[in-house]
PDB file of N, CA, C and O in Angstrom:
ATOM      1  N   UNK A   1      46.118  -8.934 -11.120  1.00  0.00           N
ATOM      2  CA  UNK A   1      45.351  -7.729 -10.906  1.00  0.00           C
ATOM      3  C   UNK A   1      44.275  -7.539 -11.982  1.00  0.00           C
ATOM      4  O   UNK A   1      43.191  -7.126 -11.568  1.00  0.00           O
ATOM      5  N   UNK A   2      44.404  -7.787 -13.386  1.00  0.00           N
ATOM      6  CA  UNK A   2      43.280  -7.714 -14.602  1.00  0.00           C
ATOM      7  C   UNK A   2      42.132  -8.652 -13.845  1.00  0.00           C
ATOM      8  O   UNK A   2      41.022  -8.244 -14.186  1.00  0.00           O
ATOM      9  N   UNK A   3      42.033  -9.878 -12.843  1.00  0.00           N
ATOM     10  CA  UNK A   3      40.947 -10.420 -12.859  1.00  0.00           C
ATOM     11  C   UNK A   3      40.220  -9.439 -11.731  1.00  0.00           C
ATOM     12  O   UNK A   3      39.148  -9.915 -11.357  1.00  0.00           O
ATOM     13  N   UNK A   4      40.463  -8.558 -11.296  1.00  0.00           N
ATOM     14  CA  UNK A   4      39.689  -7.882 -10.684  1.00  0.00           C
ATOM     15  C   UNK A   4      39.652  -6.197 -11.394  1.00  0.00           C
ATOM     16  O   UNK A   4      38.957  -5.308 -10.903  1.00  0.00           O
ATOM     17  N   UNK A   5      40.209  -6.072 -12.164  1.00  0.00           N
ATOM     18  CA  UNK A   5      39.780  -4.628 -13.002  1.00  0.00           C
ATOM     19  C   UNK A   5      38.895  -4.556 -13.655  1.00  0.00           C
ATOM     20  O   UNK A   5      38.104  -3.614 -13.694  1.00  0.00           O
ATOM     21  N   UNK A   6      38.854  -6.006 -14.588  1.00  0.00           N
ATOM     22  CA  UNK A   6      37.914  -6.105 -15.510  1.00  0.00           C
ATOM     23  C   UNK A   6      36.714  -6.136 -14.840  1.00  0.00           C
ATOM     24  O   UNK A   6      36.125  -5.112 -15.187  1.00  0.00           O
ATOM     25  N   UNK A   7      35.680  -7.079 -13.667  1.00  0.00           N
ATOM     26  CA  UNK A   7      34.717  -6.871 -13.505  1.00  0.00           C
ATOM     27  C   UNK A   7      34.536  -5.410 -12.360  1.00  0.00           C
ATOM     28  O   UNK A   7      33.437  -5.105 -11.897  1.00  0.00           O
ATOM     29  N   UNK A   8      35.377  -4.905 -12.153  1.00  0.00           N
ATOM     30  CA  UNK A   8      35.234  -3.687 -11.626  1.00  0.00           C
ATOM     31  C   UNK A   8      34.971  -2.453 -12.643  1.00  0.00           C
ATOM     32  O   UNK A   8      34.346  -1.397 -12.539  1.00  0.00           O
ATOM     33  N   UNK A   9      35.545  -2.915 -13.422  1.00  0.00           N
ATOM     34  CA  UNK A   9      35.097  -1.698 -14.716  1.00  0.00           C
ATOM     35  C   UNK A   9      33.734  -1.586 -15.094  1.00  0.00           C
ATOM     36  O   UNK A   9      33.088  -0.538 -15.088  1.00  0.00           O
ATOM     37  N   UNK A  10      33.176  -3.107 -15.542  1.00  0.00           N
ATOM     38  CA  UNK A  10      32.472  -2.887 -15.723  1.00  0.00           C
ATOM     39  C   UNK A  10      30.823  -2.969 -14.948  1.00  0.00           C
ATOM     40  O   UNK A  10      29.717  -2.792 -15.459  1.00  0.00           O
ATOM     41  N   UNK A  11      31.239  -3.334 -13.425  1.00  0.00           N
ATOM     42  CA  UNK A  11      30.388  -2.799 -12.484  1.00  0.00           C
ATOM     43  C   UNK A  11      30.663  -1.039 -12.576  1.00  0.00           C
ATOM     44  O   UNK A  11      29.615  -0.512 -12.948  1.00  0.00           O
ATOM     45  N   UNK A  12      31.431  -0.323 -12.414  1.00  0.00           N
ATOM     46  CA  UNK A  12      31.881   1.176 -12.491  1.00  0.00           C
ATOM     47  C   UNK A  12      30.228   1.816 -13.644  1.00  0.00           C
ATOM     48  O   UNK A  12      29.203   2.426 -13.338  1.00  0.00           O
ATOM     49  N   UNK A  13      31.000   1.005 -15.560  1.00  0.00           N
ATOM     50  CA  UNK A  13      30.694   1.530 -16.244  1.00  0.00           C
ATOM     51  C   UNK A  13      28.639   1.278 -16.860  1.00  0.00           C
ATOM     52  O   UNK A  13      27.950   2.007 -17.574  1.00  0.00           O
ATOM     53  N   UNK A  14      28.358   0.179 -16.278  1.00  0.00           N
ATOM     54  CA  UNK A  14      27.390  -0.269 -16.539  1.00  0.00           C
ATOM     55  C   UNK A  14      26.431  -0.153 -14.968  1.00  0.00           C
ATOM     56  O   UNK A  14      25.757   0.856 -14.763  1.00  0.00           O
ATOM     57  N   UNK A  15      26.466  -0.982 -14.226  1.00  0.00           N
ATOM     58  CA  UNK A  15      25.742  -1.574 -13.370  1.00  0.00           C
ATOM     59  C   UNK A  15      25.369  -0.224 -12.584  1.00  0.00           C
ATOM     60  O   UNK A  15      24.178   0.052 -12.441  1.00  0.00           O
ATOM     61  N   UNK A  16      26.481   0.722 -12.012  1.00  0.00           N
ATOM     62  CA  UNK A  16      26.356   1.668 -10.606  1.00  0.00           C
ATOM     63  C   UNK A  16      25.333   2.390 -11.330  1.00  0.00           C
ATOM     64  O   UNK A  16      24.134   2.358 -11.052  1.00  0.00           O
ATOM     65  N   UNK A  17      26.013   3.222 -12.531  1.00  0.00           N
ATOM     66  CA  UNK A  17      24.600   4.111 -13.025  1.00  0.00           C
ATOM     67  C   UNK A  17      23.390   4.106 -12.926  1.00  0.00           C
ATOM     68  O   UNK A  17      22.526   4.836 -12.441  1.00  0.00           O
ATOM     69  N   UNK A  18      23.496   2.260 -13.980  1.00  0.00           N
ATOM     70  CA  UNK A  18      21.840   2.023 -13.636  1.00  0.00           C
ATOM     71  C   UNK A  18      21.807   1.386 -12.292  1.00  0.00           C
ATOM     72  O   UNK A  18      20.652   0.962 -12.250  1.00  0.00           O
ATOM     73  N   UNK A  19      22.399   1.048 -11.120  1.00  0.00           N
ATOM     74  CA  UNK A  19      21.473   1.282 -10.458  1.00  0.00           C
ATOM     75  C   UNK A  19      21.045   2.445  -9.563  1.00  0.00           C
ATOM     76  O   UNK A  19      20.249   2.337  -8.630  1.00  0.00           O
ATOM     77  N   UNK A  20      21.636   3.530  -9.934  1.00  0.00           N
ATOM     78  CA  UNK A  20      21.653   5.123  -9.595  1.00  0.00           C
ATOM     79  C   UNK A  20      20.567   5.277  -9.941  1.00  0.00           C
ATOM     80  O   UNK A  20      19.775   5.055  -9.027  1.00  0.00           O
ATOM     81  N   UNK A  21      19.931   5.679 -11.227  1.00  0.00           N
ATOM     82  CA  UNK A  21      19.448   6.009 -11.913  1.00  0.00           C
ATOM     83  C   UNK A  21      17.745   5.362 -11.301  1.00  0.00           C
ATOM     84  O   UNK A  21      16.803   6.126 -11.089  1.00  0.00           O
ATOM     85  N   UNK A  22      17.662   3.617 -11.077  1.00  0.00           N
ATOM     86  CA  UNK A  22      16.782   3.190 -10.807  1.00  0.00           C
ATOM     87  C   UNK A  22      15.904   3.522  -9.367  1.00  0.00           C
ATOM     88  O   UNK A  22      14.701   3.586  -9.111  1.00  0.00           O
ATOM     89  N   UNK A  23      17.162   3.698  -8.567  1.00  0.00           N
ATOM     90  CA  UNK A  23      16.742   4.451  -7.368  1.00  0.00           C
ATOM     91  C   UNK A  23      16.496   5.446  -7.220  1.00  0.00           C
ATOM     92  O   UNK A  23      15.638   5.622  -6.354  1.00  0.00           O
ATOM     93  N   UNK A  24      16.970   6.533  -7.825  1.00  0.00           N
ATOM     94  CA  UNK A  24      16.487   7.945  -7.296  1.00  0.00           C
ATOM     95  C   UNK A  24      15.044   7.928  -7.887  1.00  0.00           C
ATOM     96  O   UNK A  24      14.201   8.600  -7.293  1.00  0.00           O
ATOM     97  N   UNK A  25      14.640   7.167  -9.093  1.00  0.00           N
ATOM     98  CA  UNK A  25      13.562   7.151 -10.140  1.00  0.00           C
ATOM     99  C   UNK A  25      12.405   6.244  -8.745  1.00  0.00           C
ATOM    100  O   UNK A  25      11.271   6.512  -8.348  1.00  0.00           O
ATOM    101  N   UNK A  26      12.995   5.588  -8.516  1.00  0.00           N
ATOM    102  CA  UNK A  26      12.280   4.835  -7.390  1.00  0.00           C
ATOM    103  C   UNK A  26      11.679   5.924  -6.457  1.00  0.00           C
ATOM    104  O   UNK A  26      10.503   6.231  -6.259  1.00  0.00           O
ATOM    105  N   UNK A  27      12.750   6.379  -5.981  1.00  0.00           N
ATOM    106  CA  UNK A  27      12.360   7.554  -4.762  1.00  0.00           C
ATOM    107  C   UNK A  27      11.696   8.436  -5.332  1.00  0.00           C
ATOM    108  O   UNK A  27      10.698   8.703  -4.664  1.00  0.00           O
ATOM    109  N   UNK A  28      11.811   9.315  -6.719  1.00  0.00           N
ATOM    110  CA  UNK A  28      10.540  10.520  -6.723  1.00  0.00           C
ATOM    111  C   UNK A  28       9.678  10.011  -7.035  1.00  0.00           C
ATOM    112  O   UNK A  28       8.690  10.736  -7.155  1.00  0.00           O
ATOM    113  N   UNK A  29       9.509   8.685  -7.318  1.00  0.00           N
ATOM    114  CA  UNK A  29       7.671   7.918  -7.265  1.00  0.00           C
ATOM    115  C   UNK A  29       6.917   7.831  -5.817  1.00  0.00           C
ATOM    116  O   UNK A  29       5.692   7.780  -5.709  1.00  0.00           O
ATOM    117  N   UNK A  30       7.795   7.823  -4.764  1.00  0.00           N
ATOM    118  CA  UNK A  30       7.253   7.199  -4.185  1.00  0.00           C
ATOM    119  C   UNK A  30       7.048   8.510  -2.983  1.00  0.00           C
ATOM    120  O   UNK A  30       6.205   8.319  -2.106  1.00  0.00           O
ATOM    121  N   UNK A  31       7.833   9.810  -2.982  1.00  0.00           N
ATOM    122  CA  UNK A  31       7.695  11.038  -2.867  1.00  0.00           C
ATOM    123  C   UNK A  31       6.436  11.948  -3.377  1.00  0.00           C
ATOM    124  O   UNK A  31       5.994  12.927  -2.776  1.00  0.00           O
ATOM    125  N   UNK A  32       5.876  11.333  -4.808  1.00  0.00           N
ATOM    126  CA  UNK A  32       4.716  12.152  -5.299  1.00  0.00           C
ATOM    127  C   UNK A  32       3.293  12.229  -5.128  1.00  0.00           C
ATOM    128  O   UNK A  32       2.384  12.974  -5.496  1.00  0.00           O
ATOM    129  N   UNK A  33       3.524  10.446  -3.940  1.00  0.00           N
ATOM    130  CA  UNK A  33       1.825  10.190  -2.815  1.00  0.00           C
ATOM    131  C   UNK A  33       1.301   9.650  -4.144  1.00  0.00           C
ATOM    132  O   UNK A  33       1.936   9.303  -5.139  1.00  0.00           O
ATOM    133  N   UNK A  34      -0.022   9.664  -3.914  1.00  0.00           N
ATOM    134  CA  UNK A  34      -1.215   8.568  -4.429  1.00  0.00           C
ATOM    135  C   UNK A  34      -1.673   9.236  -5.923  1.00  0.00           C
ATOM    136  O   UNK A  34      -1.894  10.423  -6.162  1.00  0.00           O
ATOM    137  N   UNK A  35      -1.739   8.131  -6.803  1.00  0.00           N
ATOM    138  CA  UNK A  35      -1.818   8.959  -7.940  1.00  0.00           C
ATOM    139  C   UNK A  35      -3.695   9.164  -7.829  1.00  0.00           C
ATOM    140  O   UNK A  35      -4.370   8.619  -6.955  1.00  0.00           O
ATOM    141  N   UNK A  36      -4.338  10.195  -9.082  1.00  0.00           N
ATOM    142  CA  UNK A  36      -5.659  10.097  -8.918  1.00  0.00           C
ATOM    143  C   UNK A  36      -6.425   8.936  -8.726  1.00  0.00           C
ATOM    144  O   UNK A  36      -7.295   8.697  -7.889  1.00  0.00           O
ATOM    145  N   UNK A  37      -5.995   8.301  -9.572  1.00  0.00           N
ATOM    146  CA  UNK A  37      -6.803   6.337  -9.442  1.00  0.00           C
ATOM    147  C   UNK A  37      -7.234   6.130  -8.418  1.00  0.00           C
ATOM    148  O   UNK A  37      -8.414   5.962  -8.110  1.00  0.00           O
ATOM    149  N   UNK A  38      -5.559   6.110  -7.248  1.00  0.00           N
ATOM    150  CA  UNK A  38      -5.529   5.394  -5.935  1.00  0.00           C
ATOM    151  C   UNK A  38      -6.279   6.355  -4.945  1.00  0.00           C
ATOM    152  O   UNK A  38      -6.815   6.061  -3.877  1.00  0.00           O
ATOM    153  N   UNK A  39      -6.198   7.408  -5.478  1.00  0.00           N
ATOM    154  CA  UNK A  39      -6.929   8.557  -4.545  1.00  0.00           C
ATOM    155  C   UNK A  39      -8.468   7.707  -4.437  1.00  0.00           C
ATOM    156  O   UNK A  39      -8.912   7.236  -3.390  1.00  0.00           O
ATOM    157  N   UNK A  40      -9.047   7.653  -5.590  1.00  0.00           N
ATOM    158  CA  UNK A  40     -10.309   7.683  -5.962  1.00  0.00           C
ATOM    159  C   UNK A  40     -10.520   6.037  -5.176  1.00  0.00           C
ATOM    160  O   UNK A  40     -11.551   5.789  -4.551  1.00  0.00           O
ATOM    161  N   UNK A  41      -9.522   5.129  -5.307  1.00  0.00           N
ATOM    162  CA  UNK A  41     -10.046   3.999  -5.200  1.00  0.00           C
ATOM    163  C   UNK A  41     -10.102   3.823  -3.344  1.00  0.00           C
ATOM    164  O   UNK A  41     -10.605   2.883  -2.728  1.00  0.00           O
ATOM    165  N   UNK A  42      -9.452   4.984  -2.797  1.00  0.00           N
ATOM    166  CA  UNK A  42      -9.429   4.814  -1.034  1.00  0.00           C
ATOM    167  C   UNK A  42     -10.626   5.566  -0.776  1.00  0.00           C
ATOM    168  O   UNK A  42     -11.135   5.413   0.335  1.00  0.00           O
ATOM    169  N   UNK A  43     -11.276   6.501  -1.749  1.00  0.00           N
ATOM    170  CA  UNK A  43     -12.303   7.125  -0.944  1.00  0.00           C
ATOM    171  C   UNK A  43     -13.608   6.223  -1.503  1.00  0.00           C
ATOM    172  O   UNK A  43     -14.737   6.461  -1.075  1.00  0.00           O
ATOM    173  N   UNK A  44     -13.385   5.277  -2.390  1.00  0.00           N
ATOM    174  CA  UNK A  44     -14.407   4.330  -2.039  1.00  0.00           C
ATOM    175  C   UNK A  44     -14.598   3.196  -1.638  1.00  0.00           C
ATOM    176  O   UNK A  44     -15.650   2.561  -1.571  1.00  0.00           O
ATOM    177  N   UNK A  45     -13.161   2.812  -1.251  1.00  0.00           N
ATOM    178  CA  UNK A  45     -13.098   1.783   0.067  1.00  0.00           C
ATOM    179  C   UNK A  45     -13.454   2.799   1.668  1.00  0.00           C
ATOM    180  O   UNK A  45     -13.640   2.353   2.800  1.00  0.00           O
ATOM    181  N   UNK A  46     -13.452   3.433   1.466  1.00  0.00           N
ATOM    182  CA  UNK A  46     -13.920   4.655   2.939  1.00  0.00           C
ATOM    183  C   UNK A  46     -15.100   4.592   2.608  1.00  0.00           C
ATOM    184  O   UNK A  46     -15.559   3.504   2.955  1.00  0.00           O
ATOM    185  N   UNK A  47     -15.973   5.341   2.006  1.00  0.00           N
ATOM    186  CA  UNK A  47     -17.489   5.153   1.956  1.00  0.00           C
ATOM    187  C   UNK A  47     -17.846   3.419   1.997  1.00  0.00           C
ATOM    188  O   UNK A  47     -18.194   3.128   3.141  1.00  0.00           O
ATOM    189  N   UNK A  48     -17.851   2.631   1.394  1.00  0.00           N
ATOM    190  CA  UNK A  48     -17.820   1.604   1.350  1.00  0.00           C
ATOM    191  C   UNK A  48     -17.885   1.090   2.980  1.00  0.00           C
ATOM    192  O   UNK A  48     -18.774   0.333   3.370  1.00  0.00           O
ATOM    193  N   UNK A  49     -16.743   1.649   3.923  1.00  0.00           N
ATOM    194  CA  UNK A  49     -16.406   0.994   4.995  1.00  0.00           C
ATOM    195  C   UNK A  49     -17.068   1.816   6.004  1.00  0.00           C
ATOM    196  O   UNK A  49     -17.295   1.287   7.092  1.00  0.00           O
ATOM    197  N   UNK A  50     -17.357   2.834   5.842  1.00  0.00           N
ATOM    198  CA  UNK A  50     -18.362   3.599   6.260  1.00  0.00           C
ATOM    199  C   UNK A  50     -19.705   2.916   6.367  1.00  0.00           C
ATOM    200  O   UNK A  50     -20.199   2.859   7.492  1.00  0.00           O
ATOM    201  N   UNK A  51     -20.347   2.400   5.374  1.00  0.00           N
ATOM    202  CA  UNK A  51     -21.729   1.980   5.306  1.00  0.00           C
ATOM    203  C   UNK A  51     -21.880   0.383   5.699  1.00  0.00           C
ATOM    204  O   UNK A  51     -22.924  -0.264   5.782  1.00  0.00           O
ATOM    205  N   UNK A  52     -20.589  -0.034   5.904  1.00  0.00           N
ATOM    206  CA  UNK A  52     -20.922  -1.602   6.681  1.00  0.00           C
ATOM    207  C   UNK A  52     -20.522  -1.256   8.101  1.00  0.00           C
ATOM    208  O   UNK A  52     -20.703  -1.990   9.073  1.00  0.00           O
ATOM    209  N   UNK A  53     -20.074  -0.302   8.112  1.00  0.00           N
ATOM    210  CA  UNK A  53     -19.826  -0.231  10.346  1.00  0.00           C
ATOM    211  C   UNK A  53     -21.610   0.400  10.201  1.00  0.00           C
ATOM    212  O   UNK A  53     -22.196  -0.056  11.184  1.00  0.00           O
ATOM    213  N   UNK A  54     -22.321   1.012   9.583  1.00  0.00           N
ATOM    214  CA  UNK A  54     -23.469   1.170   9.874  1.00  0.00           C
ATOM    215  C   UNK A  54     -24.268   0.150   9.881  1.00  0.00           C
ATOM    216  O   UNK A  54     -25.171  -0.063  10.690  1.00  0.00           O
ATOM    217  N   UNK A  55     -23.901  -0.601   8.837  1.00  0.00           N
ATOM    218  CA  UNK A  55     -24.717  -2.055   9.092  1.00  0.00           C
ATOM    219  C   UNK A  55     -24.625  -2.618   9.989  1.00  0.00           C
ATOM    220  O   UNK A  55     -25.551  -3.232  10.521  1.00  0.00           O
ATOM    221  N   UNK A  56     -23.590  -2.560  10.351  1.00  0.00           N
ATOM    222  CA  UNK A  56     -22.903  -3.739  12.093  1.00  0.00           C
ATOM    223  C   UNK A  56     -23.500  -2.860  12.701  1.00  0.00           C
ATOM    224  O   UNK A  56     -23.428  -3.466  13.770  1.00  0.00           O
ATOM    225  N   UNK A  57     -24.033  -1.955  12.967  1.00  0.00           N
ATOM    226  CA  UNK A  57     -24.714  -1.354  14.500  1.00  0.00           C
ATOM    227  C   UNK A  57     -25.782  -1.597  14.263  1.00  0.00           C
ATOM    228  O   UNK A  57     -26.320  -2.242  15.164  1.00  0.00           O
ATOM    229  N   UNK A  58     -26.803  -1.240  12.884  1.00  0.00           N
ATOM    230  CA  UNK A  58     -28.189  -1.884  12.592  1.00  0.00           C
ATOM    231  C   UNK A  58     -28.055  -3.285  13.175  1.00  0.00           C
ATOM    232  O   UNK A  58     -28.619  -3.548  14.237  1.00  0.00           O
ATOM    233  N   UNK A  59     -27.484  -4.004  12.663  1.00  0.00           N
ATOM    234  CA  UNK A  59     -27.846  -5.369  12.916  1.00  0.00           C
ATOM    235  C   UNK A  59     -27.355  -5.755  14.712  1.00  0.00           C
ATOM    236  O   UNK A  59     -27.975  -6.401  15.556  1.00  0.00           O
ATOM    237  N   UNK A  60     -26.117  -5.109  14.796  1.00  0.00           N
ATOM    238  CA  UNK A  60     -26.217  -5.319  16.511  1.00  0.00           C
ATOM    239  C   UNK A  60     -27.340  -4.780  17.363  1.00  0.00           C
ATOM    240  O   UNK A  60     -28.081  -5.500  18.034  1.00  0.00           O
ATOM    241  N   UNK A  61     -27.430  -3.205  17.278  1.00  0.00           N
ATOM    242  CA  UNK A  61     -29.365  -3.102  17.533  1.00  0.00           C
ATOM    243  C   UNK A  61     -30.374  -3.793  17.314  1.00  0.00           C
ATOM    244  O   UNK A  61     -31.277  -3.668  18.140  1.00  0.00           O
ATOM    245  N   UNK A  62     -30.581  -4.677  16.247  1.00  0.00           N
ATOM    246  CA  UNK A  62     -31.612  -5.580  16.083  1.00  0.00           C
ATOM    247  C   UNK A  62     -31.384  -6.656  17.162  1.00  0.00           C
ATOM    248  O   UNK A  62     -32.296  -7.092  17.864  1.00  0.00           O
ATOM    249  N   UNK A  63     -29.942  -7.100  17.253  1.00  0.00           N
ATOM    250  CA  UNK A  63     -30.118  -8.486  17.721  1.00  0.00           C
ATOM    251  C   UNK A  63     -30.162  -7.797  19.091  1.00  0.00           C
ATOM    252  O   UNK A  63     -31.256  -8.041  19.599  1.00  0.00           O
ATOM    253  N   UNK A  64     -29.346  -6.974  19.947  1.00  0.00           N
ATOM    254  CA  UNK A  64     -29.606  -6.478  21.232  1.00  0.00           C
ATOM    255  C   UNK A  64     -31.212  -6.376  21.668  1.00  0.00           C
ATOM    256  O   UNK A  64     -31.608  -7.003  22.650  1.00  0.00           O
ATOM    257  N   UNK A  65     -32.057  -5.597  20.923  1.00  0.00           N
ATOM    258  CA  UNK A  65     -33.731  -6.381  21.118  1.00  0.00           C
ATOM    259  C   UNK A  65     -33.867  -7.366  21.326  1.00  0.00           C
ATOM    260  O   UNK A  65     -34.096  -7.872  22.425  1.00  0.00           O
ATOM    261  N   UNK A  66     -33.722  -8.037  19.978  1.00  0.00           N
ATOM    262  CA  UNK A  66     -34.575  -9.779  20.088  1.00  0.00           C
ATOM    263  C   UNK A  66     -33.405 -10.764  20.743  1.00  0.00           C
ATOM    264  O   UNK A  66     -33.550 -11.977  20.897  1.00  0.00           O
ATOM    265  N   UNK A  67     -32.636 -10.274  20.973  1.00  0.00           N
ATOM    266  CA  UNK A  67     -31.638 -11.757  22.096  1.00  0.00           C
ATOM    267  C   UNK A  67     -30.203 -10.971  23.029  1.00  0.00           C
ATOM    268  O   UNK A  67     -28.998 -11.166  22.869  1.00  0.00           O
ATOM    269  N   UNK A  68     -30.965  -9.999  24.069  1.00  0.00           N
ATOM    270  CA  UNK A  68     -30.159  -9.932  25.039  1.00  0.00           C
ATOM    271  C   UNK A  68     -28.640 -10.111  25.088  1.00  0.00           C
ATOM    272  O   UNK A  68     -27.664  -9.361  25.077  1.00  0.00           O
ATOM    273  N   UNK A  69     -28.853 -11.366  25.145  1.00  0.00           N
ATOM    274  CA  UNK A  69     -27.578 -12.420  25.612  1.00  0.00           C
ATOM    275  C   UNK A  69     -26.441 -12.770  24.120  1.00  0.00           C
ATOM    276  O   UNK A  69     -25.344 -13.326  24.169  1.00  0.00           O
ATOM    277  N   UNK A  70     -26.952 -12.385  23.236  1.00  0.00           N
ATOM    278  CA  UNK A  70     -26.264 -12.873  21.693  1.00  0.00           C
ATOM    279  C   UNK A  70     -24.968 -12.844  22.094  1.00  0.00           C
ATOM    280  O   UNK A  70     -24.300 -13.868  21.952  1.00  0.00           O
ATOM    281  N   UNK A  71     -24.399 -11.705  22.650  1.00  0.00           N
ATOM    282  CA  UNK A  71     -22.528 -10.965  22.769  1.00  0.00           C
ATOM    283  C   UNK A  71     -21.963 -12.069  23.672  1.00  0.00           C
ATOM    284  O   UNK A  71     -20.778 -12.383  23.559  1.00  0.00           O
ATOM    285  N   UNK A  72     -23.027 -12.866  24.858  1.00  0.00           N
ATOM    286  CA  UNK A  72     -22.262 -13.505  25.333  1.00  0.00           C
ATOM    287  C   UNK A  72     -21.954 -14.861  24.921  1.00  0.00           C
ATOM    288  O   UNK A  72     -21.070 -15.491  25.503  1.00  0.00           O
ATOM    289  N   UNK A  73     -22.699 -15.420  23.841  1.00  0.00           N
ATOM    290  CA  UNK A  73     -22.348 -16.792  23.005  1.00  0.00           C
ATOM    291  C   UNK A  73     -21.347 -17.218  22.693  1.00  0.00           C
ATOM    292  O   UNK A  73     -21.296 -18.274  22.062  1.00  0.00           O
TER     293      UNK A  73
END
């Protein structure tokens, strides 16, 4: 019976806590949404992605003028 108390103890006294501890710490990170950084860094991948779908219609308008047929290539 000691070969199974001993590593049960000290899964009990060591391991469960921390990994208690690591998870709930896990979960209110991931509960508190986007920090400012990430905020900042999606609204300029949005503008950013904003101004190349404008490009893709400039340039599809251009080519719809000068070559009709381009979409069907």
């Amino acid at each position: 019976m000691d070969l199974i108390e001993v590593p049960l103890s000290i899964f009990l006294i060591i391991v469960a806590p921390l990994w208690l501890i690591l998870h709930y710490r896990s979960k209110r990170q991931t509960n508190q949404g986007l920090s400012e950084k990430d905020q900042e860094n999606l609204h300029s991948l949005i503008e950013r992605t904003e101004k190349l779908q404008a490009r893709i219609i400039s340039l599809e308008l251009i080519l719809d003028e000068e070559s009709p047929k381009w979409r069907e290539r």
